[in-house]
N, C-alpha and C positions, 0 to 999 in steps of 0.2 A: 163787631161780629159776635153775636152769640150762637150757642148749642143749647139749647132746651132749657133757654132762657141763661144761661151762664155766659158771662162775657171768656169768649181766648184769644179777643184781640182788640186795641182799640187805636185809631191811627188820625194823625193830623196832619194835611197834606202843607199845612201854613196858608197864612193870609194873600189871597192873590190868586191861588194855586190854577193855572188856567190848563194842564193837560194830567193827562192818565198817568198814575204811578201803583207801580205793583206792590202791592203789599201781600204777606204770607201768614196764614196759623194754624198753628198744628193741633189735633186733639187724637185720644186716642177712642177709637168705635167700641162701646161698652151694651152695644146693643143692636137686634136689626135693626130700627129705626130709630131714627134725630132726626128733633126740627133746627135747620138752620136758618137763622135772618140776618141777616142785615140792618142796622140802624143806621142813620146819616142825620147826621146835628149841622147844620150850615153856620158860618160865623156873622156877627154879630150884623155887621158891615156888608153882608151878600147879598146876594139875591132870592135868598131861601130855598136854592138850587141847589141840588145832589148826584149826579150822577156814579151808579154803581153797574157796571159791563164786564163782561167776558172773566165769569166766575167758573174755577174749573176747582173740584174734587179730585185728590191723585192718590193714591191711587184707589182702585173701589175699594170698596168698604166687604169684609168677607169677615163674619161671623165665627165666633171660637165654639166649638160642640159643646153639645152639653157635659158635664163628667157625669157617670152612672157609676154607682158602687152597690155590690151585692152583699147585705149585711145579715142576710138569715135566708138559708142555711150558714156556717162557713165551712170551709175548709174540711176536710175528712172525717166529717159527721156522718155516724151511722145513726138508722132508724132502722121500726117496726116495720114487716109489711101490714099494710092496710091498714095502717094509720095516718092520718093527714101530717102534712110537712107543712110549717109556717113560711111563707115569704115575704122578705123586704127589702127595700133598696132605699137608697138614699139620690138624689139627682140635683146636679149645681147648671144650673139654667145657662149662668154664662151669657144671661139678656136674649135669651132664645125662648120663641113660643113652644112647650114641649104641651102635644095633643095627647101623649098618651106613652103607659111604660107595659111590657109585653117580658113574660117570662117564660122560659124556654127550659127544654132537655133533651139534650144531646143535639144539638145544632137544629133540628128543624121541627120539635115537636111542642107546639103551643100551649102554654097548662094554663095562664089566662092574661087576662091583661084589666088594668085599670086606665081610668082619667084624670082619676083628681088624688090628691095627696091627704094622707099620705099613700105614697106607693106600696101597697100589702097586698095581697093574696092566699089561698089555701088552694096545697095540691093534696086534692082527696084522694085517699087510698093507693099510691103508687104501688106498682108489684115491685117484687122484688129483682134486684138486678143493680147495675153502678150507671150512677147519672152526670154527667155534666151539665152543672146548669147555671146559668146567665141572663143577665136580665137589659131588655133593649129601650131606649126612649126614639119614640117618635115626635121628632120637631119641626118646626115650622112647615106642616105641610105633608110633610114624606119624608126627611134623612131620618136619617139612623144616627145613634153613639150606641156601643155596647159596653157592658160592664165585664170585670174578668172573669173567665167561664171558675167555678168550684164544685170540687169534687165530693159527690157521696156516695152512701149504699142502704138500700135496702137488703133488709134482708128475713129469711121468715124465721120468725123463734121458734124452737123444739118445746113438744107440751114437755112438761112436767108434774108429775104427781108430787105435791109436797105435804100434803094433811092424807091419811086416812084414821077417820073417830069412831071410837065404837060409842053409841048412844046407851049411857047406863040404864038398866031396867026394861030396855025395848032391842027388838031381834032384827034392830033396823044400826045402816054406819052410814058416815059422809066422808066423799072425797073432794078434797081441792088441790088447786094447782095454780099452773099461768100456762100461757101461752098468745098467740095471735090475740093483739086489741078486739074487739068488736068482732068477733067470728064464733060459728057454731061447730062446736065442739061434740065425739058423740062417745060415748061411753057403750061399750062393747065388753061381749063377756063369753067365755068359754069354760066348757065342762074338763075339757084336759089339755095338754099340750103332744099329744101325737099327733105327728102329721098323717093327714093334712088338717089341720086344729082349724076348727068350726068355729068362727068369731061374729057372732049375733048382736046386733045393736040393742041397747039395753033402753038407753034414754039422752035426749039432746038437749043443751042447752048450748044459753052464749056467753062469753069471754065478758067483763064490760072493757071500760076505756082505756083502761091498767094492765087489761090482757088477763085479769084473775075470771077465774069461774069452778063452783062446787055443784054438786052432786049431792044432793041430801034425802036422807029415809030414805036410802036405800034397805032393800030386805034382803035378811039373812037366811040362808038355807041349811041345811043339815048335810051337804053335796060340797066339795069342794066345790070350791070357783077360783076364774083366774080372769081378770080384769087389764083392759086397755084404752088406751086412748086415740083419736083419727080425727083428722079433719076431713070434711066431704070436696 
């Protein structure tokens, strides 16, 4: 008796053997599907007659899930908003056909899915806010295994003004900072601070990937000013 081509049992009923005897073998199922056969060798002196009947499998054969593991993010990592979050997962097949791994936030909000390994994804730009998030494999067909839900946070960073240069020889300065990845940024300006204080957009750019972003040649005036930061 083999399993996919491996012998777990081989039996000899003796010379003569003219009725059924039951013979038993055990293996253990390391996969949906096995081939099983049968072989029958007749002895030397037979009639090159074999008889094999009333084969019974006990009990069915039931498949172990796949394991999933959520390996990026982990645990009580915080992010930028509106910067992308890297995903992965790891997944142990366990002899299971897995169609496809699906990654989730907050129980029922789909951010993407793949087919083929490795299991990665980007989630672009999340707002801000605290996410639970888990990643699901889909196997043979339709189940599910899920991975452990793990916890993060977006959240938006405060601009910061950290440079202001005065340009030697010219009536012109530059401002730089940080703030928000990838977002536009606007510099606004006021002649005093009485209320209700008039704040006029001056000039916009954007953050790069770092969240840094400057202001340069800017003009200088002979008027006090008073300078700020906004996002739209």
């Amino acid at each position: 008796m083999t399993i996919d081509g491996n012998v777990i049992g081989s039996f000899n009923p003796g010379p003569g053997a003219t009725s059924y005897v039951d013979y038993n073998a055990n293996f253990t199922a390391g996969a949906v599907n096995h081939n099983l056969a049968f072989v029958g060798t007749d002895l030397a002196t037979g009639d090159n007659t074999v008889f094999i009947d009333n084969v019974r499998v006990a009990p069915s054969l039931q498949s172990i899930s796949p394991t999933v593991t959520l390996t990026s993010p982990t645990e009580n990592t915080g992010f930028p908003a509106n910067s992308p979050i890297n995903l992965a997962t790891t997944v142990n097949r366990n002899g299971n056909i897995v169609n496809s791994v699906q990654f989730y936030a907050n129980t029922n909000t789909l951010i993407g899915t793949v087919t083929n390994m490795p299991y990665t994804a980007t989630w672009a730009n999340p707002g801000a806010g605290n996410y639970r998030v888990f990643a699901r494999a889909i196997f043979n067909g339709g189940n599910i295994s899920d991975s452990d839900v793990v916890n993060i946070s977006v959240t938006i960073l405060p601009l910061i003004i950290q440079t202001i240069y005065l340009i030697p020889g010219s009536p012109s300065f530059s401002i730089g900072g940080t703030g928000p990845a990838g977002h536009p940024i606007i510099l606004m300006t006021a002649s005093n601070l009485l209320a209700p204080v008039l704040w006029s957009p001056l000039v916009t750019n954007q953050s790069n990937s770092n969240g840094q972003f400057s202001f340069q040649n800017l003009t200088t005036t002979n008027e006090r000013q008073f300078y700020r930061l906004a996002i739209p």
